[in-house]
C-alpha positions in Angstrom: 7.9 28.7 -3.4 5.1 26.4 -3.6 3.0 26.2 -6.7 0.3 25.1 -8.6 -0.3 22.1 -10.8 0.6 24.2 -13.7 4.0 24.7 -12.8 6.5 23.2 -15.0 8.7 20.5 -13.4 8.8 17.1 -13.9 8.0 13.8 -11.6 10.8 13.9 -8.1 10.9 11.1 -5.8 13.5 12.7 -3.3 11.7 10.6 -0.7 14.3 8.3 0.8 13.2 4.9 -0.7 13.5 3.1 -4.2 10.3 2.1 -6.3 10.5 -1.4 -7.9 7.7 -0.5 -10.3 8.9 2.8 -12.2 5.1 3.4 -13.8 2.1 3.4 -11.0 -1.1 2.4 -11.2 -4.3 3.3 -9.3 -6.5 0.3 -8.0 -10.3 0.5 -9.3 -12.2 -1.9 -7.4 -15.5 -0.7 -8.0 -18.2 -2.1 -10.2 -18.0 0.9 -12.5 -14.5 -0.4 -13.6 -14.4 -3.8 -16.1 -12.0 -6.0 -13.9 -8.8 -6.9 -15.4 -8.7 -10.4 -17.0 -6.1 -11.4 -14.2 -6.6 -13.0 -11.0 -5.7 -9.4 -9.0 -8.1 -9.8 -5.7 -8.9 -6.4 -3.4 -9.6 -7.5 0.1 -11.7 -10.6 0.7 -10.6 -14.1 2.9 -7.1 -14.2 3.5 -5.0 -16.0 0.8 -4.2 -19.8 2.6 -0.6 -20.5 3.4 -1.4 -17.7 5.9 -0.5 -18.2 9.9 -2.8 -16.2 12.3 -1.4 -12.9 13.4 1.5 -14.1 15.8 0.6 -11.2 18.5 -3.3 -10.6 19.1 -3.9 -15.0 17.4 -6.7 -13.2 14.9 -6.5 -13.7 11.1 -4.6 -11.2 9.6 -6.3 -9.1 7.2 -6.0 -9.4 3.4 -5.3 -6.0 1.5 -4.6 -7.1 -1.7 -3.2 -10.3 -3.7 -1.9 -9.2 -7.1 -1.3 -11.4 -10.2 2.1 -11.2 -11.5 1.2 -13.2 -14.9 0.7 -10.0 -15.7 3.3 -8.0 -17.7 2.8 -4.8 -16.0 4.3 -6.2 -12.7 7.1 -7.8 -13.8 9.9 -7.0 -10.8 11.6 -10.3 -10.2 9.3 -12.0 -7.7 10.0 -15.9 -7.9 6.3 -16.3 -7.0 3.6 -16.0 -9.0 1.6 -14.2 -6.7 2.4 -11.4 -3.8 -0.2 -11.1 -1.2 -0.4 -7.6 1.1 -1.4 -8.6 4.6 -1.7 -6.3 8.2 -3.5 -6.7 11.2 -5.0 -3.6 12.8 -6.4 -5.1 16.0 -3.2 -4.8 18.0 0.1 -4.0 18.5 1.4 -4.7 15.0 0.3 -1.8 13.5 2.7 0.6 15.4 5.9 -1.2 13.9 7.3 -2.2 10.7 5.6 -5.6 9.9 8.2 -8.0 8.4 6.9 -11.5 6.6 8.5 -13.7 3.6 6.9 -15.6 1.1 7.6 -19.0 0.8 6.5 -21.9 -2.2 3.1 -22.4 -0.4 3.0 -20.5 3.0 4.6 -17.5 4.6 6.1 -17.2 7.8 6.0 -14.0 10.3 9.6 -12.4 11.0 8.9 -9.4 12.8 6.2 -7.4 14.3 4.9 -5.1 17.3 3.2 -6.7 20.6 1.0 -5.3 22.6 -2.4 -4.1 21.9 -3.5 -1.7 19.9 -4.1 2.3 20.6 -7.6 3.1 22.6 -10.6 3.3 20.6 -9.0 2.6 17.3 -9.6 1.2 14.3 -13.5 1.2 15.5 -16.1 -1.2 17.1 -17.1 -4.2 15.8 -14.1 -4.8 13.3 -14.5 -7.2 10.7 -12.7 -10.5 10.5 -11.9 -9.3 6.8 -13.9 -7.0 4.0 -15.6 -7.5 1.2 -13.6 -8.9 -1.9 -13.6 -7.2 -5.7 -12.1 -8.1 -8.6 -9.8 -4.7 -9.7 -8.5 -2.9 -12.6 -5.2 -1.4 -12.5 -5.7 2.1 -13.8 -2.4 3.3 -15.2 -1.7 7.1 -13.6 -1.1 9.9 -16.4 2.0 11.8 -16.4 -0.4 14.8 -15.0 -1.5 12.7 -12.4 2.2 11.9 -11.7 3.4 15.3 -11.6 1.0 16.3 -9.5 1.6 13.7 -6.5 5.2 14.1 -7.1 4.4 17.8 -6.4 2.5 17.4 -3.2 4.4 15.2 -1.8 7.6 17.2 -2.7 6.1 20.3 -1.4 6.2 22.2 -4.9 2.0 22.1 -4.5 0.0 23.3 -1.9 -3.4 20.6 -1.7 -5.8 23.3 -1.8 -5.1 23.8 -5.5 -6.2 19.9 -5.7 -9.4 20.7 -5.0 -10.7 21.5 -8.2 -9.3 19.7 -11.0 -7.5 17.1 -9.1 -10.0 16.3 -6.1 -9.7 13.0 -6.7 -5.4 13.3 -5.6 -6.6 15.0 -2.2 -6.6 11.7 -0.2 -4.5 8.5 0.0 -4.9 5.7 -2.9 -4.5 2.5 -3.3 -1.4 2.7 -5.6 0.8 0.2 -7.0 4.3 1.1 -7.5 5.1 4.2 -8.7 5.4 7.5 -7.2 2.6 7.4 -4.2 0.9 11.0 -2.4 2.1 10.7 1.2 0.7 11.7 4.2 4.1 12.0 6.0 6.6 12.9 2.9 9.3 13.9 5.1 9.9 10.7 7.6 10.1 7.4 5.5 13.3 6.9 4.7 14.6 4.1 3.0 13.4 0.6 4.4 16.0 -2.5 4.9 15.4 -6.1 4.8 15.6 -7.7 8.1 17.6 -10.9 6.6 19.8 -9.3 3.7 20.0 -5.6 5.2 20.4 -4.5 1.5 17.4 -1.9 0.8 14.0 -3.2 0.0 11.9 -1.5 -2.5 8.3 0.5 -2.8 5.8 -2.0 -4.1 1.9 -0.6 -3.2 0.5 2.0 -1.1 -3.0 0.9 0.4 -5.3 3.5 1.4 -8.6 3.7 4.0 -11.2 2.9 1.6 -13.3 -0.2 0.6 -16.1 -1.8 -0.1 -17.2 -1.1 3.2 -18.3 2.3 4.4 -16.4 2.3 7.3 -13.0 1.8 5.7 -10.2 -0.6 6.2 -9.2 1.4 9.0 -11.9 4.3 9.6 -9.7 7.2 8.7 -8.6 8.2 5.5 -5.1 9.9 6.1 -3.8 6.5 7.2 -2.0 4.5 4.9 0.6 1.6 5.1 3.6 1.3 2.3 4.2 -2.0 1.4 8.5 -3.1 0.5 9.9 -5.8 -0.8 13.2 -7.2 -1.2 13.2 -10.1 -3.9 16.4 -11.5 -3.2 14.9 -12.7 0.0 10.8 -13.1 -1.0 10.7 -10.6 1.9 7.8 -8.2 2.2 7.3 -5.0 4.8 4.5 -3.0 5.6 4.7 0.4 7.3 2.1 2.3 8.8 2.0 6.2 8.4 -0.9 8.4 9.7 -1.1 12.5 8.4 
């Protein structure tokens, strides 16, 4: 039976995939939001150390570069800074995008070739969007329940649509429990050097700074892994 957001159970992740941040927090990148006081960086030029995407030779694009001075993103990382990068202009984007972190740089391990689907993300794609300083919002245990109900099937959306509009779409989420638009196909993710099982760090969404979105469609989102052993990173696309 599916149910409302008054139901009474508690936050499920029987999605097939570990999270390495057990609380979640929405990013706020607008200027509504005071900024955290650490150096967390939504979109904007790429972070250096970056090569150029290895299959289409264009910049890859910067998603987001969090700040792990701060205590609320303490998993382990031996870097003091993890930066989310894709590249929507090609073939990348239809497979898992694999990339490690090193002192200064990072290097490319795997990723798609080919181009890119017809017609898609859109015309006149920018070589990167604008940048904004972001708070971290943490989610409420409502706001928790809810997702984890949605995503888990115990909610159908339309009850969202009052009271919890704001849940009906993709957001840019760090850790936690993350709405997805494909809840039944993303099993667990393994690290292409290790092969143990990497772990749920941030869910990027469509929107931006720009009207016309990261990607021009809001029910596409890519899940960002890591696996800290390694300093390896993968991002995933998934499209409702």
């Amino acid at each position: 039976k599916q149910l409302g957001p008054s139901a009474n159970f508690g936050v499920v992740n029987r999605m097939g995939f570990k999270n390495i941040l057990p609380k979640g927090y929405f990013v706020k990148y607008r200027v509504e939001f005071e900024p955290d006081s650490y150096a967390h960086v939504f979109c904007g030029p790429i972070t250096s150390g970056f090569p150029m995407c290895p299959n289409c030779n264009l910049p890859l694009l910067h998603i987001l570069t969090l700040d792990l001075s701060d205590k609320r993103l303490e998993f382990g990382w031996s870097h003091p800074t993890i930066s989310l990068v894709y590249c929507w202009r090609c073939g990348v984007a239809q497979h898992p995008f694999y990339y490690k972190q090193h002192s200064t740089s990072y290097s490319i391990v795997q990723y798609g070739l080919g181009p890119n689907t017809f017609d898609f993300p859109y015309d006149n794609y920018p070589v990167r969007f604008p940048a904004a300083k972001i708070a971290l919002q943490p989610l409420t245990e409502e706001e928790e329940r809810v997702i984890s109900g949605v995503t888990n099937a115990h909610i159908e959306k339309y009850w969202l649509l009052d009271k919890w509009y704001n849940l009906c779409e993709p957001r840019h989420q760090v850790g936690g429990f993350p709405y997805l638009v494909q809840a039944d196909v993303l099993d667990g993710v393994n690290c292409i050097q290790c092969r143990d099982e990497m772990e749920f760090v941030y869910c990027a969404a469509n929107d931006c700074l720009d009207e016309r979105g990261i990607c021009g469609y809001s029910w596409i989102q890519l899940m960002y892994f890591v696996c800290v052993k390694c300093s390896m990173i993968c991002a995933i696309q998934r499209c409702d």
